[in-house]
C-alpha positions in Angstrom: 101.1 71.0 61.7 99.9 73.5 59.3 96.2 73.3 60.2 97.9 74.4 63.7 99.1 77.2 62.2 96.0 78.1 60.4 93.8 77.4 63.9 95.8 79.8 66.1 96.0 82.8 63.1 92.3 82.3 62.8 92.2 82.6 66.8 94.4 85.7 66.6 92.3 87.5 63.6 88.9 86.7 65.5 89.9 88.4 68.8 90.7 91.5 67.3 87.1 91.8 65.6 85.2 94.4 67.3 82.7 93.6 70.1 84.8 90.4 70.3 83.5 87.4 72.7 85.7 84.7 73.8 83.0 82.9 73.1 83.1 82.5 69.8 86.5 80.9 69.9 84.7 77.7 71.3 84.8 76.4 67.3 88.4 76.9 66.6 89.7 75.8 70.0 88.3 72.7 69.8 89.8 71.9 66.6 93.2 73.1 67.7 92.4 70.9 71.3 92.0 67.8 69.1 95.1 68.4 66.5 97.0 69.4 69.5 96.1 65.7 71.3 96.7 63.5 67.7 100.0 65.3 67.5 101.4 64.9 70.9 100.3 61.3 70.5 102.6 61.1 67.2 106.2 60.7 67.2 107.2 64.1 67.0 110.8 65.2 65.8 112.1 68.2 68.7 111.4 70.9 65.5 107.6 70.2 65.5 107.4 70.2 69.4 109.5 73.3 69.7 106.7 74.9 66.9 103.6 73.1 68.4 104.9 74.8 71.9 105.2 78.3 70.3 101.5 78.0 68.7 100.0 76.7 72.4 101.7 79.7 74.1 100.3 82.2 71.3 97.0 80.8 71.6 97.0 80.8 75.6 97.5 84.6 75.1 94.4 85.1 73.5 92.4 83.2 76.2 90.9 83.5 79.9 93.0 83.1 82.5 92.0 79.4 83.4 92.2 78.3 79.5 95.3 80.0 79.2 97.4 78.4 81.6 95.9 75.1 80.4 97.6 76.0 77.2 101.1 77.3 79.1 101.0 74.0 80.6 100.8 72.5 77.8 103.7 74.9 76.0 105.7 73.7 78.9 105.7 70.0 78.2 106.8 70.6 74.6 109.4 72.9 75.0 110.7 70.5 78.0 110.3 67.1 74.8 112.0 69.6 72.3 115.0 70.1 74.7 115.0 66.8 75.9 115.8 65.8 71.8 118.1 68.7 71.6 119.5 69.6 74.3 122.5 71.2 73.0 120.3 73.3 70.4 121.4 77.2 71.5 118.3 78.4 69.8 116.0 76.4 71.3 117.7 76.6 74.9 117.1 80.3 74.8 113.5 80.3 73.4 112.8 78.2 76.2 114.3 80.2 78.7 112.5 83.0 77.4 109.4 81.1 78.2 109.9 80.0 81.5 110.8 84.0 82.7 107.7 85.3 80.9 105.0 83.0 82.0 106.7 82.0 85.8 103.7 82.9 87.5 101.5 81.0 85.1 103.4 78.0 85.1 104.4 77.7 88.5 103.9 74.0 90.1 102.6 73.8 94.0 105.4 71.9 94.5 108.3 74.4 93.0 109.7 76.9 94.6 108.5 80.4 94.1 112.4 81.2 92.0 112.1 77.7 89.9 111.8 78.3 86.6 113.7 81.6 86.7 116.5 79.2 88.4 115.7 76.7 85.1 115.7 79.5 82.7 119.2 80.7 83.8 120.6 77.3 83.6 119.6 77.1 80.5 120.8 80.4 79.1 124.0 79.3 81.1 123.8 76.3 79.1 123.6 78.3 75.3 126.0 80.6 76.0 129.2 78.3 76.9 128.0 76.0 74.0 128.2 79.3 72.1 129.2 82.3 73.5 128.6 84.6 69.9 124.8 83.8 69.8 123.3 87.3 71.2 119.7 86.3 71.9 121.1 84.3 74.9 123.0 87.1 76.2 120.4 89.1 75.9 118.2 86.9 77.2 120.0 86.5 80.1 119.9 90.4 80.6 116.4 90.5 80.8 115.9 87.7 83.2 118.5 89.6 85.5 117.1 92.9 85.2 113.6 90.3 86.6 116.1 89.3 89.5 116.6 93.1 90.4 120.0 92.7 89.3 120.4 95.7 86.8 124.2 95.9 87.1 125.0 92.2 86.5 122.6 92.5 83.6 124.5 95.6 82.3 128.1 94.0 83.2 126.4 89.7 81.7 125.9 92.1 78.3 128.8 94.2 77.3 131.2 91.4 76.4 128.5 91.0 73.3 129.1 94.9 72.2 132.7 94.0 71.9 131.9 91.3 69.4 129.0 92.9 67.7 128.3 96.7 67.8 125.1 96.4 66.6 124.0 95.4 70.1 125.0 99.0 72.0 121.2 99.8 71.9 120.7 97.1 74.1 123.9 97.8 76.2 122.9 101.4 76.4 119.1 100.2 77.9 120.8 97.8 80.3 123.4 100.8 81.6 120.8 103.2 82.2 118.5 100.5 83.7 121.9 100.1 86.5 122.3 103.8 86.6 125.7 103.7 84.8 124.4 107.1 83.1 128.3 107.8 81.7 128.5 104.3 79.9 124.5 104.3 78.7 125.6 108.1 76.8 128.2 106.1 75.2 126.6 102.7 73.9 123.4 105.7 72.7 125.6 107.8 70.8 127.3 104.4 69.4 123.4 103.1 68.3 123.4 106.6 67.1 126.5 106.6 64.6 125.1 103.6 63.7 121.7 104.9 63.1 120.6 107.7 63.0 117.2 107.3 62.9 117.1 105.1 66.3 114.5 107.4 67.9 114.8 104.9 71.2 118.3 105.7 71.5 117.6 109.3 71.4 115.2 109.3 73.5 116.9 107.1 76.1 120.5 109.3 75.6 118.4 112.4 76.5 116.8 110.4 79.9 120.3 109.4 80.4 121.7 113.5 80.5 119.5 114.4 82.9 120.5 111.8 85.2 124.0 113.4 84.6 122.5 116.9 84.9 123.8 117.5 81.8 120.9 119.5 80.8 122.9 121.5 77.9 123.6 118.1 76.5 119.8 116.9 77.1 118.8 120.4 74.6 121.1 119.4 71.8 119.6 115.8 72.3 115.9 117.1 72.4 116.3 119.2 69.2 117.2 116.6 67.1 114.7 114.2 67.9 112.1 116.5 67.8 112.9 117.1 63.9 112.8 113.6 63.1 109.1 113.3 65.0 106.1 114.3 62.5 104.0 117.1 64.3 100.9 115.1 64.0 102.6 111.9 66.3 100.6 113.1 69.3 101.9 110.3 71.7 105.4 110.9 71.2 104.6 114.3 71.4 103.3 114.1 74.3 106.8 112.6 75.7 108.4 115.1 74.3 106.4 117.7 75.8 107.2 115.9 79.2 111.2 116.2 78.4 110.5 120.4 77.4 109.2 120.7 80.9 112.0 118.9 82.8 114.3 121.0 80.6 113.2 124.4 81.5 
């Protein structure tokens, strides 16, 4: 397992050398290829297969198209052996589920239907969060695969019950609303992440966007002054955005 580990860091460090070639991968992916076969030939406990499926979908993402989803594929099966071993694991449940809405396209079977694993990833989310309905990352989670579905609102509406247990979270609450154009409730979940911290420059940033889809545009200035003190003059691509709010503001 830890000569897994080492493999896929040394994939990740060699692709981000300069005048990079996936060619010289070759070495290293055919070490990982064989580790990957003697391990999924051992008895593995659902802990090592959930870890062995995170290190095949981080090295997928360093690799061609073709190679890639060869690696997915792979990912799949072990997430699929790790759940079958613990299937009432709320961790694991949303990891997975995570997986099957970022890589759908990749992973996709001829003989699924086009909505398959986003249908699978919602079970399972479904799954984690009447097992246990305090663990956030599967609320969340759900959020985002809903906000995939082109359901904003539902997303918005799925994640508030997990700002009334844990305030932390109105960031997240305050994205969601402004994704479903509930502009009044996203200014209220951003000035909550705001209390909270006041160095959340994404909350500001997003309160500001969320004014001037009130036409609030007095509010928006207030909003726009103080982040622009907390952003260093040399920061020239958040300058840039903020040059893009002046204009809208004038």
């Amino acid at each position: 397992m830890a000569r897994v580990d080492f493999y896929v860091q040394a994939l990740s460090q060699a692709s981000n050398k300069p005048n990079f070639k996936i060619e010289q991968l070759a070495g290293y992916l055919a070490a990982l290829q064989d580790d990957y076969n003697a391990l999924e030939r051992a008895k593995l406990t659902a802990r090592q297969a959930w870890i062995l499926a995170w290190d095949a979908e981080q090295a997928a993402a360093l690799l061609t198209k073709e190679e890639a989803n060869k690696w997915l594929s792979r990912a799949r099966g072990l997430y699929e052996k790790s759940l079958a071993s613990l299937p009432r694991n709320v961790v694991i449940l949303t990891d997975a589920a995570r997986f099957y809405r970022t890589h759908s396209a990749a992973l996709l079977e001829s003989s699924e239907a086009a909505d398959a694993l986003y249908l699978k990833a919602r079970a399972l989310l479904d799954k984690a969060i009447t097992i246990d309905d305090t663990y956030e990352p599967a609320f969340l989670e759900r959020s985002q695969l809903l906000v995939v579905e082109g359901k904003s609102a539902e997303a918005f509406d799925s994640f508030k019950v997990v700002v009334e247990k844990n305030p932390a979270a109105a960031y997240e609450a305050g994205h969601l609303a402004l994704a479903a154009k509930k502009f009044e409730e996203a200014v209220a979940y951003f000035k909550k992440a705001i209390e909270q911290n006041p160095n959340h420059l994404q909350a500001r940033y997003e309160l500001i966007q969320a004014y001037l889809a009130l036409a609030d545009l007095d509010s928006a200035r207030v909003e726009l002054a103080a982040l622009e003190e907390r952003i260093p003059k040399d920061d020239a691509a958040t300058q840039g955005l903020l040059k893009g709010l002046r204009e809208l503001l004038k």
